[in-house]
C-alpha positions as CSV (number, residue, x, y, z in Angstrom):
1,X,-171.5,58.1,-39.8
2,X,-172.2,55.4,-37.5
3,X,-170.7,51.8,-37.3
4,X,-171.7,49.4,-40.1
5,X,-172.5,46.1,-39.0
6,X,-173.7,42.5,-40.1
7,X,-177.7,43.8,-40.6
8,X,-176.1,46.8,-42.9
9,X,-174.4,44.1,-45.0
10,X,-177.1,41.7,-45.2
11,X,-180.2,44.2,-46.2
12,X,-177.4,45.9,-48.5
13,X,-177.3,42.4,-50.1
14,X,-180.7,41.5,-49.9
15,X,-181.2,44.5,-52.0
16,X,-179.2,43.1,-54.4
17,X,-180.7,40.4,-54.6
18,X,-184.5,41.8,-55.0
19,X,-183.1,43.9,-57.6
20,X,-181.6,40.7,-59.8
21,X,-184.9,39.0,-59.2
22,X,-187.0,42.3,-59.9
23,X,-185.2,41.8,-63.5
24,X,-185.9,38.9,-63.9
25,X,-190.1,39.6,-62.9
26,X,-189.8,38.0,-59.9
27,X,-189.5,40.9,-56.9
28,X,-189.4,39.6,-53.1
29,X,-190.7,40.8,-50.3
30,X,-189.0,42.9,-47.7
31,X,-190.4,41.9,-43.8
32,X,-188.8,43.4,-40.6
33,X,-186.6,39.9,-40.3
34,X,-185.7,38.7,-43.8
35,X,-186.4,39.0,-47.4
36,X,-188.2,36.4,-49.6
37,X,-188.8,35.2,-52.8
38,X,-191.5,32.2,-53.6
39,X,-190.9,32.3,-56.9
40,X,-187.5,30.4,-58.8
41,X,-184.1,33.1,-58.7
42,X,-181.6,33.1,-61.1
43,X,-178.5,30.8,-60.9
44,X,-176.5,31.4,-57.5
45,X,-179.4,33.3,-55.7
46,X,-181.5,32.5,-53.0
47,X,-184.9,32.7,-51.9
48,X,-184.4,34.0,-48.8
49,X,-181.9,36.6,-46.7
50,X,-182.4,37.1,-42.8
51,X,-182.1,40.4,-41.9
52,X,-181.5,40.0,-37.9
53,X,-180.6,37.2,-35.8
54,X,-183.9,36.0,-34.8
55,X,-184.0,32.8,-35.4
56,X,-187.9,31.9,-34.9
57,X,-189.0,34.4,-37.7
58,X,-186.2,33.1,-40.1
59,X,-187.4,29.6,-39.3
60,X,-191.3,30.1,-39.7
61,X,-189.8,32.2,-43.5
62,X,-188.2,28.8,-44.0
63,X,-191.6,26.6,-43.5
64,X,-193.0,29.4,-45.7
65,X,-190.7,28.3,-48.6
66,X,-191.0,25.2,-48.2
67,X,-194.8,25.0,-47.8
68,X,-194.9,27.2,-51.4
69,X,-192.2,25.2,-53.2
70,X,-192.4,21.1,-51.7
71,X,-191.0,19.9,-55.1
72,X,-188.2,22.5,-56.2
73,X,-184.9,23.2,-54.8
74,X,-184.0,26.2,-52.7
75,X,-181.6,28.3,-50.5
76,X,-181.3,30.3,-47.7
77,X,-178.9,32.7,-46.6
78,X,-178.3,32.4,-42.8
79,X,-176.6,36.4,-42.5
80,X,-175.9,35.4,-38.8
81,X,-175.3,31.8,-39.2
82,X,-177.7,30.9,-36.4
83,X,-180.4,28.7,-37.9
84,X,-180.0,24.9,-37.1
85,X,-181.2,23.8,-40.9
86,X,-178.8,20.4,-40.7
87,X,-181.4,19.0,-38.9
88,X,-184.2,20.3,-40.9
89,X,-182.9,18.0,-43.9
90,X,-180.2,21.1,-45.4
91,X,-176.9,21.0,-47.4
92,X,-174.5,23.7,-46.0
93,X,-173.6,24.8,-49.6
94,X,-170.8,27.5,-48.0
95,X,-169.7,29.6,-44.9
96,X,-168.0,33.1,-45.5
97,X,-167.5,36.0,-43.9
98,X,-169.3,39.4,-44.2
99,X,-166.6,42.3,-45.0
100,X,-166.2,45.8,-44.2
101,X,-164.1,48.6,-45.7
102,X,-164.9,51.6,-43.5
103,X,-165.2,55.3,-45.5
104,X,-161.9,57.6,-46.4
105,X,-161.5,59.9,-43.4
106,X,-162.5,63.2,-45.1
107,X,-165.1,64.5,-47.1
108,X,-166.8,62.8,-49.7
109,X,-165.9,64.0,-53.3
110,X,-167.1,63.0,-57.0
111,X,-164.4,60.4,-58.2
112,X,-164.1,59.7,-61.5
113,X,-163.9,56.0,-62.6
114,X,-160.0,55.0,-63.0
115,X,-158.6,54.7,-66.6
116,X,-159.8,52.3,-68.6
117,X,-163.2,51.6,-66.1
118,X,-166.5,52.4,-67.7
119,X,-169.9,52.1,-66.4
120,X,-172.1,49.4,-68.3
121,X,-175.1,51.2,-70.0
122,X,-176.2,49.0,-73.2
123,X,-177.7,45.6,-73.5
124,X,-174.9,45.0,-75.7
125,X,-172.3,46.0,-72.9
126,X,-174.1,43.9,-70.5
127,X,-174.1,40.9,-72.4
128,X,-170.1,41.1,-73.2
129,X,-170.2,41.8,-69.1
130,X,-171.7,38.5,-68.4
131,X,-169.4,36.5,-71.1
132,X,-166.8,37.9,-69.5
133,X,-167.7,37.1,-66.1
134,X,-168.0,33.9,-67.4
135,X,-170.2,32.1,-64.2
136,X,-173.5,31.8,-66.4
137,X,-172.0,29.8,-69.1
138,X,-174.7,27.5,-70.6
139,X,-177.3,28.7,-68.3
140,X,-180.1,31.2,-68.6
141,X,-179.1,35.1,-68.4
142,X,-178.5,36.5,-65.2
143,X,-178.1,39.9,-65.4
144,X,-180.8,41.7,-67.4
145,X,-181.1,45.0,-68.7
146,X,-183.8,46.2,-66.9
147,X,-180.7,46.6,-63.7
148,X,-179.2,49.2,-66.0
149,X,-181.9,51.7,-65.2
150,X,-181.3,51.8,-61.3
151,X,-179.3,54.4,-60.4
152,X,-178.2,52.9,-57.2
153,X,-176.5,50.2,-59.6
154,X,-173.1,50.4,-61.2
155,X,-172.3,47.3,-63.2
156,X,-168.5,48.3,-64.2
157,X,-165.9,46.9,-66.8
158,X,-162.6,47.9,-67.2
159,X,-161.3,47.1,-70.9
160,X,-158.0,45.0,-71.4
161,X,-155.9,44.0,-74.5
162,X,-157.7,44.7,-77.6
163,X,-160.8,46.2,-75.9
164,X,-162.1,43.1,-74.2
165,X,-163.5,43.2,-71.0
166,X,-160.9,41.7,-68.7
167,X,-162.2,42.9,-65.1
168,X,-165.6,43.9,-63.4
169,X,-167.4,44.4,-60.3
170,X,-171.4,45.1,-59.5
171,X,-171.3,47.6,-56.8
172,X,-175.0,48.5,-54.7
173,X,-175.9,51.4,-52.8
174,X,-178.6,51.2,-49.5
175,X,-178.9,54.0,-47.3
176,X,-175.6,53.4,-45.5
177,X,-173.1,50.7,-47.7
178,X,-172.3,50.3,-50.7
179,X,-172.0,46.3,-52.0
180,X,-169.6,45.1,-53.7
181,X,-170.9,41.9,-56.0
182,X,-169.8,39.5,-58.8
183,X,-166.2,41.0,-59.0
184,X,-163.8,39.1,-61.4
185,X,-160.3,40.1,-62.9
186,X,-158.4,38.3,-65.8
187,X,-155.1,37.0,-66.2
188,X,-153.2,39.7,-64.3
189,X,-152.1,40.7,-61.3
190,X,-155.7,39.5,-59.5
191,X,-154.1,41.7,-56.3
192,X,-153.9,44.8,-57.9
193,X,-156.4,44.4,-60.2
194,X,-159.0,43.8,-57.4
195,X,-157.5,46.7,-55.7
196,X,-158.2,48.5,-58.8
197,X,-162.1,47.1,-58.8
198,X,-162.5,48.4,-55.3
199,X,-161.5,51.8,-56.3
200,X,-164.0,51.6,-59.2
201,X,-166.8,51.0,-56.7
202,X,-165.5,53.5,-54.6
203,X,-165.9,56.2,-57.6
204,X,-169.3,54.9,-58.2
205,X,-170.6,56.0,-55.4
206,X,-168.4,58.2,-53.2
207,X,-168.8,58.6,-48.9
208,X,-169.9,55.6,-48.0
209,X,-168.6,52.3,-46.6
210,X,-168.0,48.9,-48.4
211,X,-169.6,45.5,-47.8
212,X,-169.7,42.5,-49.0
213,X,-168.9,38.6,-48.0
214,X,-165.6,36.3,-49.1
215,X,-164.8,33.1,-48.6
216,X,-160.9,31.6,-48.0
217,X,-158.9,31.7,-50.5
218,X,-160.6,35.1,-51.2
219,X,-161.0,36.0,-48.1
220,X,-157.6,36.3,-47.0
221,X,-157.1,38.7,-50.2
222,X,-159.6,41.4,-49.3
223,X,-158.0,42.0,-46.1
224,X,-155.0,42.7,-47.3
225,X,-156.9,45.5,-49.4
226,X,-158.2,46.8,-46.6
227,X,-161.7,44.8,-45.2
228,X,-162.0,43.6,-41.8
229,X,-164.3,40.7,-40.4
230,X,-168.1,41.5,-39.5
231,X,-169.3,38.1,-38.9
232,X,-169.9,34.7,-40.5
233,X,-172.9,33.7,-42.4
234,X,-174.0,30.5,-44.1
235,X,-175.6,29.7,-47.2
236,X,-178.0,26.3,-47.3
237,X,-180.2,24.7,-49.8
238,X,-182.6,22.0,-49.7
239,X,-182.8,20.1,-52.8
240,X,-185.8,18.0,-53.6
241,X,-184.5,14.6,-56.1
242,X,-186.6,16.3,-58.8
243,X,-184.5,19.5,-58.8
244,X,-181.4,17.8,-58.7
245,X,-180.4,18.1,-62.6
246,X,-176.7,19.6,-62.4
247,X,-177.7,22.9,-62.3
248,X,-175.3,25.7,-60.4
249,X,-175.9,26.1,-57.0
250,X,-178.5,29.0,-55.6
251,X,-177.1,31.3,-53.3
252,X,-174.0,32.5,-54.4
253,X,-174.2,36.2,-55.0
């Protein structure tokens, strides 16, 4: 299998991202140097993903956006972190890095989930999912049920003390990664309990590479489970003074 790099992680989460806004009735659309939405996302996502370093395609995407939404809030994720947006009147809401855990040497192999680990398949299900993810609280939905019908999804629980949800990851499969999304662990051990979500993920969908992005103090967390550095990228947002009404930030998923 050949290298993954920064363009496999970012199309993997632009993916991702069209999915959660497909739920929602909103798809994006896919062009050779980013994806797009003109339409409002969910909480924590954004309108728009570059898919290469180009910056003058990314840039014209931008005046796009802002040409078919001058009075609402939006974001952009920068996968490269190359687009000078400071001076086009952005906010850099956060800089991370893209991760990478390469495949098990060997060949790949059904896996079954590890005990306790289920995959979500109800509405019900989903909607403890969310509780327990927790980062929607007070705000509209974000995960819908029409996700639970992809097959390249996995939304996965694992059940703690008295059959609550205490853990989860969202992992996405693209033609050569597999993204790891919205992870979260309770009270315990967060180390081995994320080492545990990872292994989740990998059962999900067995043979391929892991990708995703983290941020310090995270960051330094996934490496020691095993992820090495692709590159940075940058998540910005222009806010009009209209939009600004205390709602969570677009772009972080």
């Amino acid at each position: 299998m050949r290298e993954v790099g920064v363009a496999d992680a970012a199309r993997n989460n632009a993916a991702w991202c069209d999915a959660v806004c497909s739920a929602h009735g909103n798809p994006g659309e896919f062009c050779e140097s980013h994806w797009l939405t003109r339409a409002a996302t969910p909480p924590y996502y954004p309108n728009l993903v570059t898919l290469d370093s180009a910056v003058a395609p990314a840039l014209a995407a931008v005046g796009a956006l802002e040409e078919a939404r001058p009075s609402a809030s939006f974001s952009v994720k920068d996968s490269f972190a190359v687009l000078p947006l400071e001076r086009a009147g952005f906010r850099l809401l956060f800089a991370a890095e893209w991760i990478h855990r390469p495949t098990p040497l060997g060949r790949a192999r059904e896996r079954s989930l590890p005990s306790r680990w289920f995959r979500v398949e109800s509405e019900s299900a989903l909607s403890a999912w969310e509780a327990a993810w927790g980062e929607s609280l007070g705000q509209p939905r974000v995960f819908l049920p029409a996700l639970l019908g992809r097959s390249e999804i996995a939304i996965l629980a694992r059940l703690g003390t008295g059959d609550a949800i205490a853990a989860g990851v969202i992992a996405n499969r693209t033609e050569n990664a597999v993204g790891l999304t919205n992870l979260f662990v309770g009270g315990e051990d967060s180390h081995s309990v994320r080492a545990v979500c990872i292994e989740a993920a990998t059962a999900a969908f067995p043979g391929l590479p892991l990708v995703g992005y983290e941020a310090a103090p995270d960051l330094a967390e996934f490496r020691a489970l095993g992820f090495v550095s692709l590159g940075p990228l940058r998540v910005w947002v222009k806010a009009c003074e209209a939009a600004r009404d205390g709602s969570p930030p677009p772009g972080r998923c």
